[in-house]
MIVEXDO-783351 format. One record per residue (C-alpha): y, z negated, x negated; residue in one letter. Coordinates in nm, 3 decimals. Layout:
N
         v         w         u   aa
         Y         Z         X    A
...
This chain:
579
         v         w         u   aa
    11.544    -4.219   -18.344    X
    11.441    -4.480   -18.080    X
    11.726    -4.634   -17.852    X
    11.937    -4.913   -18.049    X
    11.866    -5.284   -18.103    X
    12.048    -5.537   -18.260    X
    11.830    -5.747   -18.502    X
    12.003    -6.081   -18.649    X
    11.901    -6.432   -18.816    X
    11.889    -6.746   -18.562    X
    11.894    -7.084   -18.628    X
    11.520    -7.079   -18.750    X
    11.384    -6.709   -18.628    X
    11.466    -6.320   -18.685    X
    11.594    -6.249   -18.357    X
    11.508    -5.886   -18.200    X
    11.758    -5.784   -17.947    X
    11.786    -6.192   -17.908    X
    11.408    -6.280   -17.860    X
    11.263    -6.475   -18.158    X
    11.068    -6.228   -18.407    X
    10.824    -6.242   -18.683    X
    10.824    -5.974   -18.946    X
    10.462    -5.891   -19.061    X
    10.548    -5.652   -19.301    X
    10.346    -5.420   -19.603    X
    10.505    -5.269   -19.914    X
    10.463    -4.868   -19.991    X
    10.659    -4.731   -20.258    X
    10.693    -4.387   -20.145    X
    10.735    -4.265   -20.493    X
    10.403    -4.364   -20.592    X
    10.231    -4.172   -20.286    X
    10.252    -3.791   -20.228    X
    10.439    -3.725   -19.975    X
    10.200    -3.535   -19.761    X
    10.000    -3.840   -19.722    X
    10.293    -4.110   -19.641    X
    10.245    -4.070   -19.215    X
     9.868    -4.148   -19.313    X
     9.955    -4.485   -19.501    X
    10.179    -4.552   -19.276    X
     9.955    -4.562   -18.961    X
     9.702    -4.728   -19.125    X
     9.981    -5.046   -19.196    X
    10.083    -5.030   -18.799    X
     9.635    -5.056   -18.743    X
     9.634    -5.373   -18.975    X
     9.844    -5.536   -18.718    X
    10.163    -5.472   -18.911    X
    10.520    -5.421   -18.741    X
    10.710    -5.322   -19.078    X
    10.697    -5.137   -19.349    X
    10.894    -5.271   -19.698    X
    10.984    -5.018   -19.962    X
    11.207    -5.015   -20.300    X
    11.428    -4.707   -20.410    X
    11.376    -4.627   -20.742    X
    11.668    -4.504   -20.893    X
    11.527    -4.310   -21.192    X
    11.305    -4.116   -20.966    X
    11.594    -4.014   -20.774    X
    11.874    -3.979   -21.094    X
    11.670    -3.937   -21.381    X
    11.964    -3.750   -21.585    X
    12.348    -3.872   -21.484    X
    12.448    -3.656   -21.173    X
    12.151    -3.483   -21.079    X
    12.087    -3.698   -20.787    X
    11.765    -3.558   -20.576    X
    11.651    -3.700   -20.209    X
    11.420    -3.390   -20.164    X
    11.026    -3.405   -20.179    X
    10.861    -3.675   -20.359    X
    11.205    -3.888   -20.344    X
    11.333    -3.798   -19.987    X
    11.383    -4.165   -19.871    X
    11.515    -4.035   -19.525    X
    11.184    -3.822   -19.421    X
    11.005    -4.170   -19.538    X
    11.196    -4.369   -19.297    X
    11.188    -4.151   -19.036    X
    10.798    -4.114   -19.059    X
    10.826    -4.512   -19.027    X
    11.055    -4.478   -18.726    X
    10.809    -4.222   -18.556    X
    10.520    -4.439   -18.549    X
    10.735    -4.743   -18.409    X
    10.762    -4.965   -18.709    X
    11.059    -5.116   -18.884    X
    11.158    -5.083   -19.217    X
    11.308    -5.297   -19.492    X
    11.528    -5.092   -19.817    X
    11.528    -5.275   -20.150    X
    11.756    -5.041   -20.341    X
    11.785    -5.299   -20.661    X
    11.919    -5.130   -20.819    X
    11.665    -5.258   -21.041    X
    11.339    -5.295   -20.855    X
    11.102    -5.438   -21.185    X
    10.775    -5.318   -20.968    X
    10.584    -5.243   -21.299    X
    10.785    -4.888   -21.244    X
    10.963    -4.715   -21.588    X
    11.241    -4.871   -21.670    X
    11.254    -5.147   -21.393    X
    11.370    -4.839   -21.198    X
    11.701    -4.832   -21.387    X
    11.780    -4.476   -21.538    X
    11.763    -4.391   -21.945    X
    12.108    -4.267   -21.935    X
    12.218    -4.560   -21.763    X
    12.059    -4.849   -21.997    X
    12.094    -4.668   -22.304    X
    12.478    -4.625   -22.258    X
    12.665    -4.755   -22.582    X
    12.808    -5.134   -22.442    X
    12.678    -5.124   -22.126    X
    12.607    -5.477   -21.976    X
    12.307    -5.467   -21.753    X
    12.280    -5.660   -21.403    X
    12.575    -5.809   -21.463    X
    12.956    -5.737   -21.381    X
    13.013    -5.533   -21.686    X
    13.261    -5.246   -21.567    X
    13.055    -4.955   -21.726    X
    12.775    -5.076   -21.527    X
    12.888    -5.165   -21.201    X
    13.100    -4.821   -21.184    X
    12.719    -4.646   -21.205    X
    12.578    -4.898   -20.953    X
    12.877    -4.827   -20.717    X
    12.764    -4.465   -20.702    X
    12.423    -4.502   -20.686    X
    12.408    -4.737   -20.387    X
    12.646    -4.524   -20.238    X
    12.400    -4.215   -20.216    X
    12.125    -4.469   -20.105    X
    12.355    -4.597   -19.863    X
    12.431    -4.266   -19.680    X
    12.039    -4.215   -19.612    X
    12.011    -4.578   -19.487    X
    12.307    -4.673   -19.283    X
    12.243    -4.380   -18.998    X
    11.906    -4.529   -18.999    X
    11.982    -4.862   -18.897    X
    11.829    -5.050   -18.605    X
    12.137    -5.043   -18.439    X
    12.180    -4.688   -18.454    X
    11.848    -4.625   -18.334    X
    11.677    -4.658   -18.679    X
    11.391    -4.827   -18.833    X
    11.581    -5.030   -19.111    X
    11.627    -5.393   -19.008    X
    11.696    -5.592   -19.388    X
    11.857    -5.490   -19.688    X
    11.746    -5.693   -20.001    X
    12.028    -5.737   -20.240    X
    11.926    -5.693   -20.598    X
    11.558    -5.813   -20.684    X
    11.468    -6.127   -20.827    X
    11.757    -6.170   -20.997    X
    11.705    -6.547   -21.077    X
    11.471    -6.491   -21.335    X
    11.712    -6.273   -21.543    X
    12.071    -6.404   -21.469    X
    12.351    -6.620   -21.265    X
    12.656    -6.374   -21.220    X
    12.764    -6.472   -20.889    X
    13.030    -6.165   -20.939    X
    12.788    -5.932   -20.985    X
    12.615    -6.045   -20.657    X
    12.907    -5.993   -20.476    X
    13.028    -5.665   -20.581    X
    12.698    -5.551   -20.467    X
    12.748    -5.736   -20.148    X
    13.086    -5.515   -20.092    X
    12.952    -5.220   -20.178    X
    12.689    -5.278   -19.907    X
    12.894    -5.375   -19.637    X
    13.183    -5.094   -19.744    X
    12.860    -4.779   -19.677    X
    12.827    -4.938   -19.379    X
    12.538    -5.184   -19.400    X
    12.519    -5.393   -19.088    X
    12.166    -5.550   -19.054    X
    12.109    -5.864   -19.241    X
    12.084    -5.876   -19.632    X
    11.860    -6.079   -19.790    X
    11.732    -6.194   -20.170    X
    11.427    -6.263   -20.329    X
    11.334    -6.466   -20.615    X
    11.021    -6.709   -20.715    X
    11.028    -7.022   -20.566    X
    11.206    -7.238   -20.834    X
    11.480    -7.450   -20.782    X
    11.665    -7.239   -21.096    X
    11.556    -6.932   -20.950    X
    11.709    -6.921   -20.617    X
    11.992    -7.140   -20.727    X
    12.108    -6.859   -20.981    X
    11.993    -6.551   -20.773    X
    12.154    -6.537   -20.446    X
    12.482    -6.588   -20.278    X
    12.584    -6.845   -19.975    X
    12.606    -6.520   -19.706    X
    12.264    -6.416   -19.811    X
    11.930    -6.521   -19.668    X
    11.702    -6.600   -19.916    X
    11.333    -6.518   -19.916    X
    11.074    -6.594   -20.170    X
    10.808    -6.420   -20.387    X
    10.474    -6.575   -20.414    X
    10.092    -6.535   -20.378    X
     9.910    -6.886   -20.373    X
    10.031    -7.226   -20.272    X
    10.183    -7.073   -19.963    X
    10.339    -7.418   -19.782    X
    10.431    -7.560   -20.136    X
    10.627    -7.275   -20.223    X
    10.776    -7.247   -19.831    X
    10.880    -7.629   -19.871    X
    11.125    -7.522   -20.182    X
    11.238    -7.232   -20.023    X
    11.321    -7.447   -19.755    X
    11.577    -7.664   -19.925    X
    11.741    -7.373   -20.112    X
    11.763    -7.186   -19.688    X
    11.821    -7.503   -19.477    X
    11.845    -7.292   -19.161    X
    11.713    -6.947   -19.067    X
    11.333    -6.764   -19.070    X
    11.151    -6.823   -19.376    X
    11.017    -6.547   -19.534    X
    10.751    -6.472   -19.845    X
    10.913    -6.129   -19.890    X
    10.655    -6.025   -20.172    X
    10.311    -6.187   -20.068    X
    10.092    -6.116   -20.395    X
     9.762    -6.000   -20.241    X
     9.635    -5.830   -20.559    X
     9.769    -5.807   -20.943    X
     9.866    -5.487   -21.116    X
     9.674    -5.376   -21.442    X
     9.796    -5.311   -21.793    X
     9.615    -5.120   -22.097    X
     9.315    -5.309   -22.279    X
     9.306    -5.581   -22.034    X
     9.007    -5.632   -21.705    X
     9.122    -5.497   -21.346    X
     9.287    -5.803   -21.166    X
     9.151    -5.882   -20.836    X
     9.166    -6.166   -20.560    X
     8.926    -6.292   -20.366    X
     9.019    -6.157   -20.022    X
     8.865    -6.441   -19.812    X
     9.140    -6.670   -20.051    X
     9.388    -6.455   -20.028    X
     9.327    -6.456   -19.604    X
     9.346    -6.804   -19.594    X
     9.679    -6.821   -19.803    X
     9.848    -6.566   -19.527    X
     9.683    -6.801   -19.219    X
     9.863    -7.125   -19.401    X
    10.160    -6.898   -19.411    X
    10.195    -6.736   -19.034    X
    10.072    -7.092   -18.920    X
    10.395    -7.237   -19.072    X
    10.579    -7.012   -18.822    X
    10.684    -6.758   -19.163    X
    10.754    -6.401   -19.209    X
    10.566    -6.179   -19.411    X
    10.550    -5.877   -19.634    X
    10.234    -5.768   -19.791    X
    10.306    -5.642   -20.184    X
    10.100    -5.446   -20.207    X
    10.015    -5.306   -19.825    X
     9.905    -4.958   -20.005    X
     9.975    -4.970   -20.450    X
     9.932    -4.599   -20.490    X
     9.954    -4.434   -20.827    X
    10.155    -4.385   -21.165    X
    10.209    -4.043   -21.177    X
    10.330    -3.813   -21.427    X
    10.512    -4.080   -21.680    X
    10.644    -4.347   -21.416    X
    10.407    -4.633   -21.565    X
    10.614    -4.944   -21.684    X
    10.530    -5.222   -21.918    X
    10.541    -5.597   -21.966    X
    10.622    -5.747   -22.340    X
    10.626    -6.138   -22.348    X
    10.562    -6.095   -22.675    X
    10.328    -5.850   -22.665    X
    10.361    -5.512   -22.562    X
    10.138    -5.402   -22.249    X
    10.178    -5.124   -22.111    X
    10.082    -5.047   -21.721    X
     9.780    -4.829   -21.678    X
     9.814    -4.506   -21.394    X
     9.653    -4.676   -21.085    X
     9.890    -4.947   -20.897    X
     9.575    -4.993   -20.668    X
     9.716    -5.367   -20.691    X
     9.375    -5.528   -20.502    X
     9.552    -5.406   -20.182    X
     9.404    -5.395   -19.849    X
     9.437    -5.009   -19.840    X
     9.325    -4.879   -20.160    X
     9.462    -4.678   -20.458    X
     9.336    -4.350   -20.207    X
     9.435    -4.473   -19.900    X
     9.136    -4.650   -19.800    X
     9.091    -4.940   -19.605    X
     8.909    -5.267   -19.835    X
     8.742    -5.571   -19.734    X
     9.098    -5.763   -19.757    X
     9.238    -5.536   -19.465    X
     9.005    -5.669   -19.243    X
     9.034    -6.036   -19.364    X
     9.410    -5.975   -19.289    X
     9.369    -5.825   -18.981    X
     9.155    -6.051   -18.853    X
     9.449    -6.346   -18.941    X
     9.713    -6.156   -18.813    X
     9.521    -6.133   -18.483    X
     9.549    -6.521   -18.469    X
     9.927    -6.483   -18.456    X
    10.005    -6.130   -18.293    X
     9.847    -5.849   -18.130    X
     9.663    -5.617   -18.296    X
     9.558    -5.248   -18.223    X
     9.236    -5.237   -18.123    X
     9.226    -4.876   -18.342    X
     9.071    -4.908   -18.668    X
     9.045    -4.659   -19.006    X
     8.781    -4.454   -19.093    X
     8.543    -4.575   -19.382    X
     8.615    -4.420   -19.740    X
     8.416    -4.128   -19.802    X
     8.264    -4.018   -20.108    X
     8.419    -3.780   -20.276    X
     8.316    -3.436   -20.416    X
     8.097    -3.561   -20.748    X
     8.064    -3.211   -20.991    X
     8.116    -3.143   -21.369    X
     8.260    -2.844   -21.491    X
     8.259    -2.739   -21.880    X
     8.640    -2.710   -22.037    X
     8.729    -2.519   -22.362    X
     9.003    -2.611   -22.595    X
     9.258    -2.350   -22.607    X
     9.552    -2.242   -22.869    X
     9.919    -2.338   -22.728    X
    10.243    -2.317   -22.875    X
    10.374    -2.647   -22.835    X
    10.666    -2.560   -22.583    X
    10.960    -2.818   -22.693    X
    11.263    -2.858   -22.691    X
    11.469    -2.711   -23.015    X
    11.401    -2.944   -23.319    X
    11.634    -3.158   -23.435    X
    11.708    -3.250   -23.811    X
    11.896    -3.570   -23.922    X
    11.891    -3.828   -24.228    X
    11.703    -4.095   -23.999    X
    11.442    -4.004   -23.743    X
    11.632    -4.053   -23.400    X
    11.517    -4.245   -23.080    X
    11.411    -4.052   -22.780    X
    11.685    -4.197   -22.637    X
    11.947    -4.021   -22.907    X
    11.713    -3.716   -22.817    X
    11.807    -3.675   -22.448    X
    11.385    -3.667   -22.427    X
    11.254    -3.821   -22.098    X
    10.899    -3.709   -22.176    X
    10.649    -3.922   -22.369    X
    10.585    -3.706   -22.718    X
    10.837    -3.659   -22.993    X
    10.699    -3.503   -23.299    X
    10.865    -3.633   -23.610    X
    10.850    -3.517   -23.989    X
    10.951    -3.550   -24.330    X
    10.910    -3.436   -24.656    X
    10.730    -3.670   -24.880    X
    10.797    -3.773   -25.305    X
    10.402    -3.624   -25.412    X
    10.270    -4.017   -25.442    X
    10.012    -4.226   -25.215    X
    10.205    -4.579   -25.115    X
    10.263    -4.748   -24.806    X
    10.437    -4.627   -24.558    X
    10.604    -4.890   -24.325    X
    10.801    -4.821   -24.009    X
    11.107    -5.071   -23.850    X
    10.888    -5.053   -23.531    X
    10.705    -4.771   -23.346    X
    10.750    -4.742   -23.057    X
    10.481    -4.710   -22.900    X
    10.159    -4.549   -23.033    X
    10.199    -4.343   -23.401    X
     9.933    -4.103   -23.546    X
    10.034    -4.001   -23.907    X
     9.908    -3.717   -24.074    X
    10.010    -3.586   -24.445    X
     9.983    -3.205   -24.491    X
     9.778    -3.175   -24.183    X
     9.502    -3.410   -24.278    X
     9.493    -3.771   -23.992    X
     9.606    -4.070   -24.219    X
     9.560    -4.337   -23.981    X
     9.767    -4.445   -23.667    X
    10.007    -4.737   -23.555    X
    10.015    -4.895   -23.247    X
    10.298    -5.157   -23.120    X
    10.001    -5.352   -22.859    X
     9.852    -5.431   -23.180    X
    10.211    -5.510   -23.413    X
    10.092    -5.255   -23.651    X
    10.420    -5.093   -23.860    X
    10.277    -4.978   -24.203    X
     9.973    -4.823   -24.373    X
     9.852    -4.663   -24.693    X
     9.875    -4.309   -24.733    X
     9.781    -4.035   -24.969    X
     9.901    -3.828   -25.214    X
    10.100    -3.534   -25.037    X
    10.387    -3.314   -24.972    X
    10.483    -3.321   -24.538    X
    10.417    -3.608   -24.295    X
    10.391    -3.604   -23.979    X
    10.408    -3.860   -23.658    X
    10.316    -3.797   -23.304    X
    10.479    -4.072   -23.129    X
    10.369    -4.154   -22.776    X
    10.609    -4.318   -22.547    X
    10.335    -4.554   -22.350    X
    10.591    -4.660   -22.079    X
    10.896    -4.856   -22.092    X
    10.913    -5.231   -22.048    X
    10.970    -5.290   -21.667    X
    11.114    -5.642   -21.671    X
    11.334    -5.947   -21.847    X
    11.595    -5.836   -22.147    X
    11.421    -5.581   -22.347    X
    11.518    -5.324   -22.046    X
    11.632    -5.022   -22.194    X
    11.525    -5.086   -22.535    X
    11.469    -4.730   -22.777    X
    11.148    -4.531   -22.821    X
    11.071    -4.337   -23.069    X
    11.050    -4.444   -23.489    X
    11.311    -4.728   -23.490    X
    11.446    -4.861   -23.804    X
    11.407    -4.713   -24.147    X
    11.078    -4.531   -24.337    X
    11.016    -4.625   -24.594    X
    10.721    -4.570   -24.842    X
    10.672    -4.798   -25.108    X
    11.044    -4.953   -25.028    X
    11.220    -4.605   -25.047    X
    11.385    -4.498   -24.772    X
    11.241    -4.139   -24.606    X
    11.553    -3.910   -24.563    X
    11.590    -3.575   -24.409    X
    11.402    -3.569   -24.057    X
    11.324    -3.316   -23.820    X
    11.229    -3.439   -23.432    X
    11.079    -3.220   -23.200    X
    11.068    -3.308   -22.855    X
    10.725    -3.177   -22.667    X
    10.758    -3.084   -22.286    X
    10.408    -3.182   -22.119    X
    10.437    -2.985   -21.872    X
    10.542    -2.695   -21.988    X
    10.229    -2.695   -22.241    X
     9.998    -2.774   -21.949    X
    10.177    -2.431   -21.785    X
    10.111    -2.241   -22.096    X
     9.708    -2.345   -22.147    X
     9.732    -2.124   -21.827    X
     9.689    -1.823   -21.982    X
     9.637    -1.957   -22.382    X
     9.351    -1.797   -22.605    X
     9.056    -2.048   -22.722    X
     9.166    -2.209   -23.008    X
     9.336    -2.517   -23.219    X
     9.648    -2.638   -23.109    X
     9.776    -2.859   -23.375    X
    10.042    -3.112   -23.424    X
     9.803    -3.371   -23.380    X
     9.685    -3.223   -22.989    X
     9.436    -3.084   -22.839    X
     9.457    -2.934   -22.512    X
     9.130    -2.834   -22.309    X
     9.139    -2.590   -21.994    X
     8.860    -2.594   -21.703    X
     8.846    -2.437   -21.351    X
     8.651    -2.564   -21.023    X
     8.673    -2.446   -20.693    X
     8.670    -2.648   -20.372    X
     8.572    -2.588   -20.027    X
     8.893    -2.753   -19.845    X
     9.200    -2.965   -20.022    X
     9.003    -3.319   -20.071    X
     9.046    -3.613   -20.295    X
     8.898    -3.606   -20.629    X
     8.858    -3.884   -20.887    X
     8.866    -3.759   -21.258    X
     8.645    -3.941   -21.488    X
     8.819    -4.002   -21.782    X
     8.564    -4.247   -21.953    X
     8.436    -4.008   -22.218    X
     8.740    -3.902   -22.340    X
     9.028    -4.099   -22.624    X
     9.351    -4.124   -22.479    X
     9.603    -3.855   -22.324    X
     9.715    -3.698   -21.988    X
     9.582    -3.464   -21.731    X
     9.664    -3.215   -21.473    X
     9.549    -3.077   -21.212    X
     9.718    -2.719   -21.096    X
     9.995    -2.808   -21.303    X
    10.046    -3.163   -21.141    X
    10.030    -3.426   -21.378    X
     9.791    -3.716   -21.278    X
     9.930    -3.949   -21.508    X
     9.755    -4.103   -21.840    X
     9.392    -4.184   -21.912    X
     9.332    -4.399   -22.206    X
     8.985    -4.520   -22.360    X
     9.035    -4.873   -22.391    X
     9.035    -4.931   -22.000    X
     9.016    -5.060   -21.770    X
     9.123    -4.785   -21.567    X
     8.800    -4.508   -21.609    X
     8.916    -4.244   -21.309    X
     9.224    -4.098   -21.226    X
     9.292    -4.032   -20.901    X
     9.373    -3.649   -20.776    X
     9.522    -3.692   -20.448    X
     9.386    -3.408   -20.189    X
     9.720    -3.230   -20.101    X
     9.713    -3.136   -20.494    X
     9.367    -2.988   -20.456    X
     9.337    -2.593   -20.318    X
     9.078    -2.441   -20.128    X
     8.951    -2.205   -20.336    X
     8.993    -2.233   -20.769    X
     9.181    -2.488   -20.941    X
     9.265    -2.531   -21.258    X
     9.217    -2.863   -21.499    X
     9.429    -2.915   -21.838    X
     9.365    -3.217   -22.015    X
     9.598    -3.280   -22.344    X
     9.405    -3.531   -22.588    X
     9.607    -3.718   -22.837    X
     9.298    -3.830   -23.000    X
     8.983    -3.682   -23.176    X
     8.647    -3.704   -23.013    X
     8.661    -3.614   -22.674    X
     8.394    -3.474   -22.461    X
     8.430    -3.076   -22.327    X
     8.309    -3.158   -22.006    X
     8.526    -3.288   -21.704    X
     8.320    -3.508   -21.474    X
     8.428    -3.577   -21.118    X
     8.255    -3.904   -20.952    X
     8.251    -3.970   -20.525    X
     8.397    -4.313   -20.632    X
     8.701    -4.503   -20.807    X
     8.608    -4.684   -21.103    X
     8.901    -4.896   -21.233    X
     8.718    -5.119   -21.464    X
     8.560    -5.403   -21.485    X
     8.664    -5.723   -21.259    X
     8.850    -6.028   -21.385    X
     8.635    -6.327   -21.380    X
């Protein structure tokens, strides 16, 4: 803790301790970035010439089943903050408590948008009761680390873009008490795209509004302007990169366009924060998706284009921005170290025989959601017995990616990108479907949608009765390939085991380019998914997961086809550019 300060909105600045100040700010989710290497990131922001560091709270990283609320590890928010305290910065919380950020869910909880009735982001009493409690726990981390208790925090953002999904001005509010009831005293702000009908509908009179945007910097600040006649402007998210779904080319900007959009900016006198300062990474299952339409689900890397990169690397865009910021403020005259290439090796894996550790089945007449399942992880194996006759077989929806089988034998597979819900089978007695939950949709109404088979089976127009569902643990089957035999294991999987040894804990980055689609770990921690179609070809293995000495690889393959041998390559490849 540093000594207090009072930090307030003027007439047109932020004022620090009563001096006019200018927020140059960078967004790190600190869920997306292992803990051991936030006071890295960090630093590297402050050497960029920044003075703050912006971060959301993601509530299903913190809640992820009603009442087991965790602030340790990977989600203590406090030890973040502090970090950001130590090396002198500020800090702004957006607690949502939905945060979109191409994060599961929007950052809202299963249990909380799958709740029978509840109204979401809107003054719906089921809903507000959970939000009450939520931002109450977020609220005890962040009001003894205020600036004016000697903390970093200096802004509070008030929901997130809430223009672009609704107008409930009650809803606004209650938030707005429960913030001020934990004790919130620093300014609280919104954000929303610079529309007249966005920040019309998504903010209240008492709150300053800021705006999201990444091009057309003194057009957008001019309607901002009329919608916050008085006080700092602010482009709160500053959209120096683009995030990456399945099937699609890795988004880029050119950073000597992007620099001169932030010198129009800080030359109109306004704020700033970077999104994204540093993207990090997906892990485990935490990748959203977008469906305007069409289903897209976020690949593993949230390397965004950002001026530090997806390892914590500096790019060609933090010097462009550090070299504008130095028009406007100082700048340390420090600078990062250059990447370094990684370790590049291969090592030979073996596919091994696992019991596919799940939870106990469940049998009912319709095949139930994962949601109805209580399953949080991305597999649910469903089947069925079938009438002895070839027909097709057509699904409600899937939800996400199906692969079919009938008495063992691959029939085919169904995928929701592509709108696919029926296909010709043959003759047999048992089907089967592996469904893959591919990430849930991050943004607009279809949060909290079910996954899983939704609607009726049917083949040939009759209904398929009498289901079993068995939800599969990933990491428990990664644990068990441990110490598995070499063999087949079935239900549509195959699971592959390899060991490598390193001289010191380094980063790694997994080539996955070779292989169908599926997940991988690395000494049990799971790097997230890989998936053929790209763009994304490497998965990053962050060095504090990496040993000295052996470590063990388990990669769990959904499809047939891939190659035994794990590659490792000294650079990132995350597909081809967008032209």
């Amino acid at each position: 803790m540093t000594s207090p300060s009072r930090f307030q909105i003027g007439d047109r600045d932020f004022l620090l301790d009563g001096q006019p100040h200018r927020i140059l700010s960078g967004a790190i989710h600190y869920f997306r970035v292992h803990p051991e290497q936030w006071r890295d990131r960090i630093r590297k922001a402050r050497l960029m010439g920044l003075n703050t560091i912006e971060t959301y709270v993601a509530w299903n990283a913190h809640e992820p089943r009603r009442g087991e609320w965790d602030a340790t590890g990977w989600n203590d928010l406090g030890a973040f903050l502090d970090l950001i305290d130590a090396e002198g910065m500020h800090a702004i919380v957006r607690p949502g408590p939905y945060i979109c950020a191409e994060w599961h869910n929007g950052g809202l909880p299963v249990w909380l948008t799958g709740a029978e009735g509840i109204g979401l982001r809107r003054a719906e009493p089921q809903y507000l009761d959970a939000v009450t409690g939520y931002l109450q726990r977020v609220y005890e981390i962040v009001a003894p680390r205020q600036i004016d208790r000697g903390g970093p925090v200096v802004l509070v953002q008030i929901e997130n873009e809430y223009g672009a999904y609704g107008d409930d001005k009650d809803y606004l509010a209650h938030l707005v008490q429960v913030t001020r009831q934990a004790g919130i005293e620093v300014p609280l702000t919104t954000i929303d795209q610079p529309t007249d009908r966005m920040l019309a509908a998504g903010s209240l009179p008492e709150l300053h509004k800021t705006g999201s945007f990444g091009s057309r910097a003194l057009e957008r600040l001019a309607v901002l302007r009329r919608h916050q006649p008085s006080g700092p402007l602010m482009c709160a998210e500053f959209w120096d990169g683009w995030f990456d779904w399945w099937g699609a080319a890795h988004h880029t900007t050119a950073p000597a366009d992007s620099a001169a959009e932030l010198d129009a900016l800080l030359e109109a006198g306004a704020s700033v924060n970077f999104y994204m300062f540093h993207g990090g990474t997906n892990y485990g299952l935490t990748n959203g998706a977008n469906d305007k339409g069409r289903y897209l689900p976020i690949v593993t890397s949230y390397d965004y284009d950002a001026p530090l990169d997806e390892a914590g690397n500096p790019t060609e865009k933090f010097f462009a921005f550090r070299d504008v910021i130095a028009k406007y403020a100082p700048v340390p005259e420090e600078i990062p170290d250059a990447a370094r290439e990684a370790p590049s090796f291969e090592i030979d894996l073996a596919a091994v025989e696992v019991g596919l550790p799940a939870a106990p089945a469940v049998r009912d007449v319709e095949a139930p959601s994962f949601d109805a399942l209580g399953h949080l992880g991305a597999l649910v194996l469903y089947e069925t017995a079938l009438p002895g006759r070839s027909g097709t077989l057509r699904f409600g929806e899937v939800r996400d990616q199906a692969w079919i089988s009938v008495d063992g034998i691959p029939a085919g597979s169904l995928s929701r990108t592509r709108h696919e819900s029926a296909l010709r089978i043959p003759e047999g007695a048992r089907l089967r479907v592996l469904v893959e939950e591919q990430g849930r949709v991050n943004y607009d109404h279809r949060l909290g949608e079910a996954k899983g088979l939704i609607g009726p089976v049917t083949l040939d127009g009759d209904v398929l009765e009498g289901w079993t569902a068995t939800p599969i643990d990933l990491d428990a089957l990664a644990a068990a390939a441990s110490d598995a035999p070499l063999g087949d294991t079935g239900g549509g999987l195959t699971v592959l085991r390899g060991t490598f040894r390193a001289e010191a804990p380094a980063d790694l980055f997994l080539d996955t380019a070779s292989w169908g689609r599926g997940f991988a770990f690395v000494n049990g921690f799971l790097l997230g998914r890989y998936w053929r179609s790209g763009p994304q070809r490497t998965l990053y293995v962050p060095a504090p997961v990496v040993r000295g000495g052996a470590n063990e690889l388990v990669v769990v393959e959904l499809e047939a086809g891939t190659d035994a041998v794990a590659r490792f390559l000294p650079h990132p490849h995350l597909g081809p550019r967008e032209e």
